[in-house]
C-alpha positions in Angstrom: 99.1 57.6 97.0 98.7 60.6 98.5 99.1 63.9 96.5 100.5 67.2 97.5 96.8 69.0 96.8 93.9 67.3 98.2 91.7 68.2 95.0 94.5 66.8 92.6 94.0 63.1 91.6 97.3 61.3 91.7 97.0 60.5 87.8 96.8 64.2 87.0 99.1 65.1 89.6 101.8 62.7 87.7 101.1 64.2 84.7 102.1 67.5 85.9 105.1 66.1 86.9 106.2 64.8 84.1 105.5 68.0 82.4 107.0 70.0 84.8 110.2 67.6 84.0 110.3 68.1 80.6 110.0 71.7 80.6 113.0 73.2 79.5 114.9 75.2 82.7 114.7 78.4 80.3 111.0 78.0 80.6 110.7 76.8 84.1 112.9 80.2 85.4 110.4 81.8 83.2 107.3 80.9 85.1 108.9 81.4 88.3 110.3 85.2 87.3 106.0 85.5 86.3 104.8 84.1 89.7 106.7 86.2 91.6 105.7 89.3 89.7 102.9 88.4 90.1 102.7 87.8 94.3 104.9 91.2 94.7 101.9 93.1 92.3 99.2 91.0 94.6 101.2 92.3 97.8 101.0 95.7 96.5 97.7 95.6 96.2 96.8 94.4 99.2 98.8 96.9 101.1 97.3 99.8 99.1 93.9 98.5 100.3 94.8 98.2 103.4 96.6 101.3 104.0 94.8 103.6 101.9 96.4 106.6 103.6 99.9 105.4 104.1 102.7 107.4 102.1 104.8 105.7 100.0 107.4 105.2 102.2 105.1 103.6 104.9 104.1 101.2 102.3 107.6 100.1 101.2 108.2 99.5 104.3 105.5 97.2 105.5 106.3 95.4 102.0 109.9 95.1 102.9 109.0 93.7 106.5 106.7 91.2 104.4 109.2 90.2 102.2 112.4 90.7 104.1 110.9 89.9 107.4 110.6 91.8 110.6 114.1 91.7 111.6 116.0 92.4 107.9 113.3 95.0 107.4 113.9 97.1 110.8 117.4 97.5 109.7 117.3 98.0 105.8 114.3 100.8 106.6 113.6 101.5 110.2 111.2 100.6 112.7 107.8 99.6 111.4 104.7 102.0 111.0 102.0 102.3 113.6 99.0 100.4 112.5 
């Protein structure tokens, strides 16, 4: 069997699973609300290092474009920065 992650073996892929399944859906919504903190802090940071002279506004809006995409971003905030 073939697992979704090529350095998971199929046994310990299972038994994340399973305990994925009998995690309560309080808990589960939990750990998703945590993960996605966590990638918006990591995109953050990357932009900050990235742009270390961009004002605020340029970086909200490169982070919109990231996470609203190109088109959604443009209209919410305006054409995109220069690079």
């Amino acid at each position: 069997m073939r697992t979704q992650s090529p350095d998971t073996s199929p046994e310990a892929e299972r038994v994340l699973i399973e305990l994925i399944r009998q995690t309560p859906a309080w808990r589960r919504l939990q750990l998703t609300d945590r993960m996605s903190l966590t990638a918006r802090q990591l995109c953050w940071a990357g932009l900050r290092s990235r742009h270390r002279h961009a004002t605020p506004a340029e970086l909200r809006r490169r982070f919109a474009e990231i996470y609203l995409g190109t088109e959604l971003a443009s209209k919410a905030y305006g054409a995109a920065p220069a690079d």
